[in-house]
C-alpha positions in Angstrom: 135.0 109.2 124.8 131.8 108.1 126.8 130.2 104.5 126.6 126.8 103.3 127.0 125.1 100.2 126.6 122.2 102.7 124.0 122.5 105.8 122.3 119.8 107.0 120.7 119.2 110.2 117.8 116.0 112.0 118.8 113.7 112.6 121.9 110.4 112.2 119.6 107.9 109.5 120.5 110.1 106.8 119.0 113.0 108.0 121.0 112.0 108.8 124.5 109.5 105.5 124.6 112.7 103.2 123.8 114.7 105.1 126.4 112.4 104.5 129.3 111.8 101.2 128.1 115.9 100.5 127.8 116.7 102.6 131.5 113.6 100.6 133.1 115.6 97.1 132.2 118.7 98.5 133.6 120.7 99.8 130.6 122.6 103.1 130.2 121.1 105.4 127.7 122.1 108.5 126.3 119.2 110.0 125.0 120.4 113.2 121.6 117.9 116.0 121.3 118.6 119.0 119.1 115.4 120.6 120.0 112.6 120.4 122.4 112.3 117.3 124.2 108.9 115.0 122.8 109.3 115.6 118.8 107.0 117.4 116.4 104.1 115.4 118.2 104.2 117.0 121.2 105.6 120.1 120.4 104.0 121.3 117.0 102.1 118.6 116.0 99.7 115.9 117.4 99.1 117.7 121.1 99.1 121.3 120.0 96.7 120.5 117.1 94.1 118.5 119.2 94.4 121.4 122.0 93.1 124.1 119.8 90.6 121.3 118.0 89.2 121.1 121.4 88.9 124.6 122.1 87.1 124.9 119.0 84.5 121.8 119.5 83.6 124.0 123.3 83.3 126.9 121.2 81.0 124.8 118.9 78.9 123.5 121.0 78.7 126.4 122.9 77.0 128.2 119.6 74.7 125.4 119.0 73.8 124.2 122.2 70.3 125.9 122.0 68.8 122.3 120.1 69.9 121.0 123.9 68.4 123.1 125.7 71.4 125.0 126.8 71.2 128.7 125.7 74.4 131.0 125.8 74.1 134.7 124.3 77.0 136.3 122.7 79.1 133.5 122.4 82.5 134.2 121.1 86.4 132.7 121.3 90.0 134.3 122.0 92.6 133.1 120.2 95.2 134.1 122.4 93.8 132.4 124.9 93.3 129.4 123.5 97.0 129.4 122.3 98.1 130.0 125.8 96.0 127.2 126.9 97.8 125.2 124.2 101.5 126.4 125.9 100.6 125.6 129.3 99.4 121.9 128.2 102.7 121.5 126.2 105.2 123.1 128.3 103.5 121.1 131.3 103.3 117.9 129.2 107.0 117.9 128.3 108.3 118.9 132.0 106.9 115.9 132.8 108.0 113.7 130.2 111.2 115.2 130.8 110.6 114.3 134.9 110.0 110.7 133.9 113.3 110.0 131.6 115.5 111.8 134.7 113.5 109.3 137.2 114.2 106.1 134.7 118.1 107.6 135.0 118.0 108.5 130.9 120.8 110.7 130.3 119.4 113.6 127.7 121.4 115.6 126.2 120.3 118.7 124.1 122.8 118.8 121.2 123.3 117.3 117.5 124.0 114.2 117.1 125.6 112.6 114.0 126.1 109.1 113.6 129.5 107.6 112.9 128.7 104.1 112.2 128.1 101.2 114.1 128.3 101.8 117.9 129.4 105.1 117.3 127.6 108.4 117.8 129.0 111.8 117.8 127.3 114.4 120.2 127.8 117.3 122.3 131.6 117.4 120.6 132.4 114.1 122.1 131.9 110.9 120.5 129.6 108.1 122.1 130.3 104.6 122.1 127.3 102.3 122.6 127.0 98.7 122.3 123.2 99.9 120.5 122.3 102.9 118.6 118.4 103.3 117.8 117.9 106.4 114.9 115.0 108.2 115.8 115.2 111.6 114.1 111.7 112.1 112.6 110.2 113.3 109.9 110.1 117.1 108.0 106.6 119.2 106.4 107.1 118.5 102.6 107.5 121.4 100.7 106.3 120.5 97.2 108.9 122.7 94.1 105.4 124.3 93.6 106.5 128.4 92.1 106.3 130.8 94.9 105.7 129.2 97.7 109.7 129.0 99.6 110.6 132.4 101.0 106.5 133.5 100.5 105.4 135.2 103.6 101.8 134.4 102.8 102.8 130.6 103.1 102.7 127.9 106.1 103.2 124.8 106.8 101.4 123.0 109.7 103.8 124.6 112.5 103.5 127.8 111.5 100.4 127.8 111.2 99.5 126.8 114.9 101.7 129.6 116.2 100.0 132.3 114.0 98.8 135.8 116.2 95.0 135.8 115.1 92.6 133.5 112.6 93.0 134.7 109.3 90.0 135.9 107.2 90.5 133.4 104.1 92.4 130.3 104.5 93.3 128.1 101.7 94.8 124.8 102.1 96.8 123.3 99.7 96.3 119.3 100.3 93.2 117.1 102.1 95.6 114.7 103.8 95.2 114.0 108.1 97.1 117.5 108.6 94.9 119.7 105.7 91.7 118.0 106.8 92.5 118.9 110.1 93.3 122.1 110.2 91.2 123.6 107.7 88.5 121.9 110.2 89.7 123.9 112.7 89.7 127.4 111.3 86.5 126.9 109.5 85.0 126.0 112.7 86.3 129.7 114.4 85.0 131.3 111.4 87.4 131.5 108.8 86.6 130.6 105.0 88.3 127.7 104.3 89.0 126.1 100.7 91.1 123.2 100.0 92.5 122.2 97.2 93.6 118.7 96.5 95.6 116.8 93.5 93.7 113.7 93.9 90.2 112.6 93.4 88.7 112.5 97.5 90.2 113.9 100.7 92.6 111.4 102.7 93.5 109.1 100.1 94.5 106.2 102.9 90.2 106.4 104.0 87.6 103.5 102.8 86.0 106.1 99.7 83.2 106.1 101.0 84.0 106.9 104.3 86.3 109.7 103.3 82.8 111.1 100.9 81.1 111.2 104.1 84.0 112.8 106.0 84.4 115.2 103.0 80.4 115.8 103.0 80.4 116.6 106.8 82.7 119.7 106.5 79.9 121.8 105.4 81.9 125.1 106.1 85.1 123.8 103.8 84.8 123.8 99.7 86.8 121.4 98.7 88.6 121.1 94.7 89.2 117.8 94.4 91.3 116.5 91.1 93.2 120.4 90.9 96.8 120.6 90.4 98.3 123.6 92.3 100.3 125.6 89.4 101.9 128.5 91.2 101.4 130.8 94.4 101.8 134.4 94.2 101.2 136.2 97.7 98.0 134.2 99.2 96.5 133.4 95.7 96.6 129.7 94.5 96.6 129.0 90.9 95.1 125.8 90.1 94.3 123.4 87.2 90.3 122.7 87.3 89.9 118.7 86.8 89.0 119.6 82.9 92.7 121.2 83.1 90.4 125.2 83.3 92.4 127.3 84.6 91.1 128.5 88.5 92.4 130.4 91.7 91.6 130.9 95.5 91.9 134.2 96.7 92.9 134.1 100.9 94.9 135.6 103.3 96.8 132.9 104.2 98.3 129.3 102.3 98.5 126.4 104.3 100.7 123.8 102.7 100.3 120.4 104.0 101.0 117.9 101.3 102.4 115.1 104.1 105.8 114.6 105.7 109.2 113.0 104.7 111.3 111.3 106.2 114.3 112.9 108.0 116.9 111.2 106.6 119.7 114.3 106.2 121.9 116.1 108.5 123.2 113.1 110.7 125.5 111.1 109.1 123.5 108.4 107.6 124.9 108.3 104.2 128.3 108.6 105.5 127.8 105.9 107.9 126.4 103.0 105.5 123.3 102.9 106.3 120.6 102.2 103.8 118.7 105.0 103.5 117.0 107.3 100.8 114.2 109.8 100.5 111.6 106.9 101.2 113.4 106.4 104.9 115.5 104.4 106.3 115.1 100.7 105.1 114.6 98.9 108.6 113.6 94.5 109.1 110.8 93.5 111.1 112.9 93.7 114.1 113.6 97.6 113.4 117.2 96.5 112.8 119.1 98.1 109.5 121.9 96.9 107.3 124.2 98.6 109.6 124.8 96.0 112.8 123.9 97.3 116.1 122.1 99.8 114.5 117.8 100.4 114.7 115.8 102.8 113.3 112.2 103.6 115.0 109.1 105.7 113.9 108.9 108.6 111.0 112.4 108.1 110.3 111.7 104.8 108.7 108.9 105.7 106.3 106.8 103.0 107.0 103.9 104.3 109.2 104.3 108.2 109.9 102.1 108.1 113.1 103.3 108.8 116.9 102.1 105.1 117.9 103.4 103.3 115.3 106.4 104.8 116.6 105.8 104.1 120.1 105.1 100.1 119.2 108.4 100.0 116.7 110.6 101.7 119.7 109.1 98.3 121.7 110.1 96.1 119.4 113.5 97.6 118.4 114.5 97.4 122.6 113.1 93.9 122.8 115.8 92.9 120.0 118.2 95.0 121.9 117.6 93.6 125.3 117.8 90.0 123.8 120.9 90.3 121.9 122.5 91.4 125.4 121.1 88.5 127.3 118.9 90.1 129.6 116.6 88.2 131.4 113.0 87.7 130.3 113.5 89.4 126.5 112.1 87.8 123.9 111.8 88.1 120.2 109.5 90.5 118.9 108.0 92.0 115.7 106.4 94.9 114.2 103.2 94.1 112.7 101.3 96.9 110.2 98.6 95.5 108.7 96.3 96.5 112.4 97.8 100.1 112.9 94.6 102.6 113.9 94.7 105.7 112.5 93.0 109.2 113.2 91.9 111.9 111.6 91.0 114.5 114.7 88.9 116.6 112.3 85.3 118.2 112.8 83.9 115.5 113.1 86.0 112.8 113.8 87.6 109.7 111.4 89.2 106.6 111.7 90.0 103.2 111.0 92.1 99.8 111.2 92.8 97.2 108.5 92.3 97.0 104.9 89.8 99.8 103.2 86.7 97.8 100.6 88.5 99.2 97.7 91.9 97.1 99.2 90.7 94.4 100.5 89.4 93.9 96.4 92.4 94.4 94.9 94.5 92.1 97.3 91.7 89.1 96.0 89.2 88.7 98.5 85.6 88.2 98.2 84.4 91.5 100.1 81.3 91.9 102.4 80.6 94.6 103.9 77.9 96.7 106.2 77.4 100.3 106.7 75.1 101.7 109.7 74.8 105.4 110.8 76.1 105.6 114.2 72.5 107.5 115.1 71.2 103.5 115.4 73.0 103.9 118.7 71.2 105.8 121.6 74.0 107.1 122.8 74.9 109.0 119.6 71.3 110.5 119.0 70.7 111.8 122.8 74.5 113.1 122.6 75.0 114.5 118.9 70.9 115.0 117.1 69.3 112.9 114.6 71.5 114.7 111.6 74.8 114.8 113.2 77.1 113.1 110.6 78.7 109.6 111.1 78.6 105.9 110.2 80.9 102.8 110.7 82.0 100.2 107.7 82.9 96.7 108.5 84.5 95.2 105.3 85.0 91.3 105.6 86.4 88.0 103.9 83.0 86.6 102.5 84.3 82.9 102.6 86.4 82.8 105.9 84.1 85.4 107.3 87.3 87.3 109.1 87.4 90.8 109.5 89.7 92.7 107.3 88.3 96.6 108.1 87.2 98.9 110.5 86.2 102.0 109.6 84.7 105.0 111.9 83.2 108.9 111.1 82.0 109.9 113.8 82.4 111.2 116.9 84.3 109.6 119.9 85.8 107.3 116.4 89.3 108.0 117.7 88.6 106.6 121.2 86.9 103.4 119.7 89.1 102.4 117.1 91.7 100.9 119.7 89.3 97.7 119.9 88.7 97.5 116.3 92.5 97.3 115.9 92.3 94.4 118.8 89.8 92.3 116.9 92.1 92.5 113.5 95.3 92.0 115.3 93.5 88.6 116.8 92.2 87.8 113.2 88.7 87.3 114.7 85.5 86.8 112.0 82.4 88.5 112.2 80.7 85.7 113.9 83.3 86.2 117.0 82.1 89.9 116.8 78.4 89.2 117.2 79.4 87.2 120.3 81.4 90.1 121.9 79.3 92.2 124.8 79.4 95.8 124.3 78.2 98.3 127.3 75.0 100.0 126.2 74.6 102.8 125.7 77.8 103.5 123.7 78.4 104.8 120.4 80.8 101.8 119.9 78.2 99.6 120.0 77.4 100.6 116.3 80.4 98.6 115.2 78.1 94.8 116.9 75.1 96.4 115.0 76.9 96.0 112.0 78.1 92.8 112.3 74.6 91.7 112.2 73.9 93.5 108.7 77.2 92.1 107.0 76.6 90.7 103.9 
């Protein structure tokens, strides 16, 4: 029996942030990883996925760059190349997170681990004792009970899907959440036809509407069928209920199910253990800490915000309660906050956004006012992107306090600017503090001042 002051289930974001944190302030962590060291985010998810999305964008502009005076004949694209471009970034990207956990002095250890209850971890055949256990074990593809689509060769989900050995012909994609969006983006844009078909009424239900219309609009190459309930799949067709309840289909080569991710919550002891748990996640304070003492769950796991950086802040959190129930010097209390978490959609083109949505902001009571500018009042945009690219920012505000309540971004460069829309929402500032903020010019950002000015 080993002992160490932290154990912790899975080397995902949520996991191997909390160990470098821990091993930096002097404890010793065993960090448990079944599989590939950095999660489903670095491994078949978030870096793979924006590799081959960049790829594609070169090829892109490539194609069009004629309108900028930037001619190039016979443009085409290799696939294989661009997956072994994605390999090399991964493989290189995890030897060196795997470098930096080894120079911290994190103990990894590639097995199962199962956990016993509190302070207790079994792993590698041997059980663990800690005086800390954080859960980290991730999140799973949902796989809808749809008829036909388990054990269907003609059916994906999002991992199999980046691995495949060419673009296929037809693609249809069953859901237009972050992962659908974004991947039928991708093959549309390396010539594939592309159709989606989603159960509710507009693509990323989480979006501002009418951001997500304009989003939706932008995808020229995609047909969207919004309202459609999937009824069956048999090979690559997709039998679907029409909004009026007509029968339809899509005829393809290839399914792509992506209907969002659950919670991994199976396979590691938690039910036998205690812990409060169920298909929603693990049920976690806003300290990370779960019914079970000693015990804290970070990132997917937990069910509350299904994004890499959400995990990386709740790892944060969960080892500043650690560190201060052990007495170490300089910890402090901390708390996980979620009401200023950025999120991305890394589609063709770009969304994203921070804080409440119009439509939410209404129903939690407030007096809304908003403002809506195409980024093209931006010089930056319009020298970079044309007069007709697609994209536009929403500001939604409090009317009588004048705070901010949302950001929200199409566009592109929208994932690198949302970061300091988050900042002004996490400091509660109003749209009068935002007029009085200097923005570098020119920036595309700066459309997010502009619209401070027409908020009304």
């Amino acid at each position: 029996m080993s002992k160490h002051d932290v154990v912790i289930l899975g080397g995902g974001p949520g996991g191997y942030l909390a160990a470098e944190r821990l091993a930096a302030a002097g404890q010793k962590v065993l960090l448990v990883e079944k599989g590939a060291l950095g999660g489903v985010c670095l491994n078949v998810g978030c870096i793979p996925t924006k590799t081959l999305l960049a790829a594609a964008k070169h090829y892109v502009q490539a194609r069009e760059g004629e309108r900028f005076g930037v001619k190039a004949e016979k443009v085409t694209f290799d696939w294989a190349a661009m997956q072994a471009w994605k390999r090399a970034v991964v493989e290189k990207l995890r030897s060196s997170l795997a470098d930096t956990e080894r120079r911290l002095g994190v103990e990894v250890l590639a097995a199962e681990g199962r956990l016993l209850g509190p302070g207790r971890v079994e792993a590698g055949g041997e059980v663990r004792e800690a005086r800390a256990v954080i859960v980290a074990t991730g999140s799973t593809p949902a796989w809808p009970p749809i008829p036909g689509a388990r054990e269907n060769p003609k059916v994906v989900d999002s991992t199999g899907l980046l691995e495949l050995a060419q673009v296929p012909r037809r693609l249809c994609v069953v859901g237009g959440g972050v992962i659908g969006v974004e991947l039928a983006g991708l093959m549309a844009a390396l010539g594939a036809e592309v159709e989606v078909v989603e159960l509710l009424e507009e693509i990323v239900p989480f979006m501002d509407r009418d951001q997500a219309a304009l989003l939706r609009r932008a995808m020229k190459p995609v047909k969207f069928h919004l309202g459609c309930r999937v009824e069956r799949i048999e090979g690559a067709t997709v039998s679907y209920a029409g909004k009026d309840g007509a029968p339809a289909r899509v005829e393809a080569d290839l399914v792509l199910l992506a209907v969002g991710r659950s919670p991994s919550v199976a396979g590691w002891g938690a039910r036998e253990a205690g812990l409060d748990a169920g298909p929603k996640g693990v049920v976690v304070d806003e300290r990370m800490r779960t019914n079970l003492p000693g015990v804290w769950a970070v990132g997917d796991v937990t069910g509350r915000s299904l994004l890499a950086h959400s995990a990386y802040r709740m790892a944060e959190v969960a080892v500043a309660d650690i560190l201060a129930a052990a007495g170490a010097s300089g910890a402090g209390p901390d708390r996980m906050r979620y009401h200023a978490i950025p999120w991305v959609v890394y589609g063709m083109p770009e969304a994203a956004g921070a804080g409440l949505t119009e439509q939410e902001a209404r129903a939690k009571g407030h007096a809304v006012k908003t403002a809506t500018l195409p980024l093209r009042v931006t010089g930056r945009f319009v020298a970079e992107h044309g007069f007709s690219a697609p994209g536009a920012v929403k500001l939604v505000a409090d009317a009588g306090s004048d705070r901010l309540l949302g950001v929200h971004l199409v566009g592109a460069y929208a994932s690198e600017i949302i970061w300091g829309a988050a900042a002004l929402l996490e400091q509660e500032l109003r749209v009068a503090d935002l007029k009085q903020i200097v923005f570098p010019h020119p920036t595309v950002g700066e459309a997010i001042r502009e619209a401070a000015w027409e908020t009304h």
